[in-house]
C-alpha positions as CSV (number, residue, x, y, z in Angstrom):
1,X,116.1,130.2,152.9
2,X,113.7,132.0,150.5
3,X,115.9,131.4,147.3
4,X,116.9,127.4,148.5
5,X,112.9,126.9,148.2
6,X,112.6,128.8,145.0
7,X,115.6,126.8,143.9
8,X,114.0,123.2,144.5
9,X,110.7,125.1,143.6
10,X,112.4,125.5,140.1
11,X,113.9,122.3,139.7
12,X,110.8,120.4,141.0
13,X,109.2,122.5,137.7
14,X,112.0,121.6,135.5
15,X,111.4,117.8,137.0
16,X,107.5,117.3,136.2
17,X,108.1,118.9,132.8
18,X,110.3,116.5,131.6
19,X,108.3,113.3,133.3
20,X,105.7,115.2,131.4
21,X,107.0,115.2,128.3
22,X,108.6,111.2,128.3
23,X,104.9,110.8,129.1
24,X,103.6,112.7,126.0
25,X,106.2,110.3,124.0
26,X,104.3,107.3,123.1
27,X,105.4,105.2,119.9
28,X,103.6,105.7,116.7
29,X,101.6,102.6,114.7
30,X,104.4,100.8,113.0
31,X,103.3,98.9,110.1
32,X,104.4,95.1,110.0
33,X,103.1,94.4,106.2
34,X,100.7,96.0,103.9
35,X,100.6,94.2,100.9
36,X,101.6,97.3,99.0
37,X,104.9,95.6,97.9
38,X,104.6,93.2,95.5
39,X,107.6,91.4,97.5
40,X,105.0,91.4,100.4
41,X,102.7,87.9,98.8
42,X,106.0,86.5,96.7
43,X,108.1,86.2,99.2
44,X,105.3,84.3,102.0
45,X,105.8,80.7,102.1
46,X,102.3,78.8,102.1
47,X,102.3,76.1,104.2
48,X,99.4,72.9,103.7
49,X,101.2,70.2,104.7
50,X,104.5,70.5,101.8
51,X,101.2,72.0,99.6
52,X,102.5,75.4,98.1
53,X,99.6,75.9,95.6
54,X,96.5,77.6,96.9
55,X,95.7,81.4,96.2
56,X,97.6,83.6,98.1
57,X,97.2,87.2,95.7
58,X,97.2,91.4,96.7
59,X,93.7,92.3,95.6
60,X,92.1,95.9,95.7
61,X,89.1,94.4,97.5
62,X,88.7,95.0,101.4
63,X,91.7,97.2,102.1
64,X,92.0,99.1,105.1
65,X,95.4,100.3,104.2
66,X,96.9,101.6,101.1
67,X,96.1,100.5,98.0
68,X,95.9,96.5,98.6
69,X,95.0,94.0,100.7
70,X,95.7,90.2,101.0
71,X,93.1,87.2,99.8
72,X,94.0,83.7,101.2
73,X,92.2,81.4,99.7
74,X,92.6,78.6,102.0
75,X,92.8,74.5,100.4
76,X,90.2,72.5,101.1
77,X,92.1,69.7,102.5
78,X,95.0,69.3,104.8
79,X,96.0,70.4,108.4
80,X,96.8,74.3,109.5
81,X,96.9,76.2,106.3
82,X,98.5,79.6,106.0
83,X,101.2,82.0,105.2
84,X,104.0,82.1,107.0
85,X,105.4,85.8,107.2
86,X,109.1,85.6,106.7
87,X,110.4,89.9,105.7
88,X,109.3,92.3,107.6
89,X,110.6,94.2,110.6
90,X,110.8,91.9,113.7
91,X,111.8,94.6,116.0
92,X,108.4,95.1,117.9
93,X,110.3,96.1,121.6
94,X,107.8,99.4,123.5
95,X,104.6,97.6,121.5
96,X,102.0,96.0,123.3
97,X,99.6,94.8,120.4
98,X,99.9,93.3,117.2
99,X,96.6,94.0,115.0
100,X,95.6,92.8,111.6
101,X,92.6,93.5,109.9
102,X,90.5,90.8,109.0
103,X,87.7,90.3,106.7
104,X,85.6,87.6,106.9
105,X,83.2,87.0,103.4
106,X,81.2,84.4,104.6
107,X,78.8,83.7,106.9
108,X,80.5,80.9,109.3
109,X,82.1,81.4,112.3
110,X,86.0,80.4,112.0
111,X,88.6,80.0,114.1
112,X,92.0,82.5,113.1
113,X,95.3,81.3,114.4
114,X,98.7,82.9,115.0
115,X,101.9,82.0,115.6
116,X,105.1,84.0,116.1
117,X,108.9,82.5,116.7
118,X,112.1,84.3,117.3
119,X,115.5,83.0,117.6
120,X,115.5,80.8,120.4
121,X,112.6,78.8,118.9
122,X,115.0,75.8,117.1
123,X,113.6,76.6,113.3
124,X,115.1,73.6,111.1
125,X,113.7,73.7,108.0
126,X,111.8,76.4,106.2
127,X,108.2,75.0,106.9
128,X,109.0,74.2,110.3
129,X,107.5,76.6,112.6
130,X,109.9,75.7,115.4
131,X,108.9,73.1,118.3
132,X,105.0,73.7,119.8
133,X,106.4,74.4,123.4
134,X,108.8,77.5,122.1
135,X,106.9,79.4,119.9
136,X,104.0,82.0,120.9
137,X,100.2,81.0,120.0
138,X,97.2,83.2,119.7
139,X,93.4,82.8,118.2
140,X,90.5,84.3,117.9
141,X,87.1,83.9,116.4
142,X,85.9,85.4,113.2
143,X,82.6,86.6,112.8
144,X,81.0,87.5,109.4
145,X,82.1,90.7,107.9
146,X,85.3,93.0,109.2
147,X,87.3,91.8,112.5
148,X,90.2,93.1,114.3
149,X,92.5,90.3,115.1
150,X,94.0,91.8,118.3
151,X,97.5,89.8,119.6
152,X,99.1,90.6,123.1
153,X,102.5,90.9,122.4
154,X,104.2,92.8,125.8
155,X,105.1,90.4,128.0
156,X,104.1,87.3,125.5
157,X,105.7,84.2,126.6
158,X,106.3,80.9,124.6
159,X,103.4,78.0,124.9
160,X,105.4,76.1,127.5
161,X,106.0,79.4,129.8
162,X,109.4,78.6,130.0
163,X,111.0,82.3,129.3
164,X,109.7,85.4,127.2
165,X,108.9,85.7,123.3
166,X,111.8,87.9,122.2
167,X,109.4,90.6,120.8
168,X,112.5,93.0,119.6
169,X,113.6,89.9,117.4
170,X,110.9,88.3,115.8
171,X,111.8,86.0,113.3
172,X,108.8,84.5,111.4
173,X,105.2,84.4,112.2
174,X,102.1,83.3,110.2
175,X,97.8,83.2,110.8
176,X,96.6,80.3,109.6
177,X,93.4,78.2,110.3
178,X,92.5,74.6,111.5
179,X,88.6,73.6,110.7
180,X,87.1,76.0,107.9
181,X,84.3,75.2,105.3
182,X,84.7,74.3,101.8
183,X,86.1,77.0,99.8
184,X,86.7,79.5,102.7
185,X,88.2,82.7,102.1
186,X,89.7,85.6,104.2
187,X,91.2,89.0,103.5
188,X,93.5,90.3,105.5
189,X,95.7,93.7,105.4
190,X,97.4,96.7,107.7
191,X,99.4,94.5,110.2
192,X,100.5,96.7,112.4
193,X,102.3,97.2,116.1
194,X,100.5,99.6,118.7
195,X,101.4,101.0,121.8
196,X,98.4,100.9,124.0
197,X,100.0,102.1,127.4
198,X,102.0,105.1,128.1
């Protein structure tokens, strides 16, 4: 009897040690896009209603990250202005955040936007970002000065609800914003995939 109890005694041991150490394993930061590539501005598409020509350029000013960072200088006229990411590694499955640092150089309040699509989402064209209903929407609020835009990506589900974002197959996403003031500028840089929960 003794050495049937030191038996389950042992494996019981053997047991919590490994749930122990699958708990210990949580996913490092994965970085999305840092601007350190020069690939990582050419190869955005800028979207202003079919206008491709406002300042999109890797500057050394407001990094968080490396070397560069991102300045979007957004037009003055037109609807939902931004870059649409269309590289990077859309495998985000065990991450439960997206981040992306955001600086904010003036002092008005703005509304950020993002957008994510994977397959499923019925792209057509290049600046199509998919139909409204199957794609996943997030905002926030920028204040003056550095911001953490913070996106909820575990367990995201596309605007009508009707099934999951496929997070492990993202295929294009982009921040972009609606009303701005003249001449409004953003940095952006370091944006990343975290695991928040064990």
């Amino acid at each position: 009897m003794k050495k049937v109890l030191a038996v389950m005694f042992a494996a019981a041991l053997v047991l919590a040690a490994g749930s122990d150490l699958m708990a210990a394993k949580k996913l490092a930061p994965k970085l999305i896009v840092g601007f350190e590539k020069d690939t990582d501005i050419s190869e955005l598409f800028k979207e202003n209603n079919g206008d491709k020509t406002y300042p999109v350029e890797k500057v050394t000013e407001n990094v968080t990250e490396g070397k560069y960072a991102c300045k979007i200088s957004f037009p003055k006229d037109g609807d939902w202005p931004g870059p649409h990411f269309l590289k990077f590694d859309g495998n985000w499955t065990g991450y439960d955040v997206l981040k992306i640092d955001v600086f904010n150089p003036t002092k008005e309040v703005v509304s950020l936007n993002f957008a994510a699509i994977d397959d499923k989402s019925k792209i057509t064209k290049e600046a199509y970002f998919g139909e409204y209903g199957l794609r996943y929407h997030a905002s926030t609020v920028l204040k003056p000065g550095k911001n953490t835009f913070e996106i909820e990506i575990a367990g995201a589900t596309v605007e009508d609800k009707s099934r999951a974002l496929d997070i492990g197959n993202v295929k294009k996403f982009s921040v972009f914003v609606s009303s701005r003031p003249a001449d409004f500028v953003i940095y952006i840089d370091n944006i990343r995939v975290e695991q928040v929960s064990e």
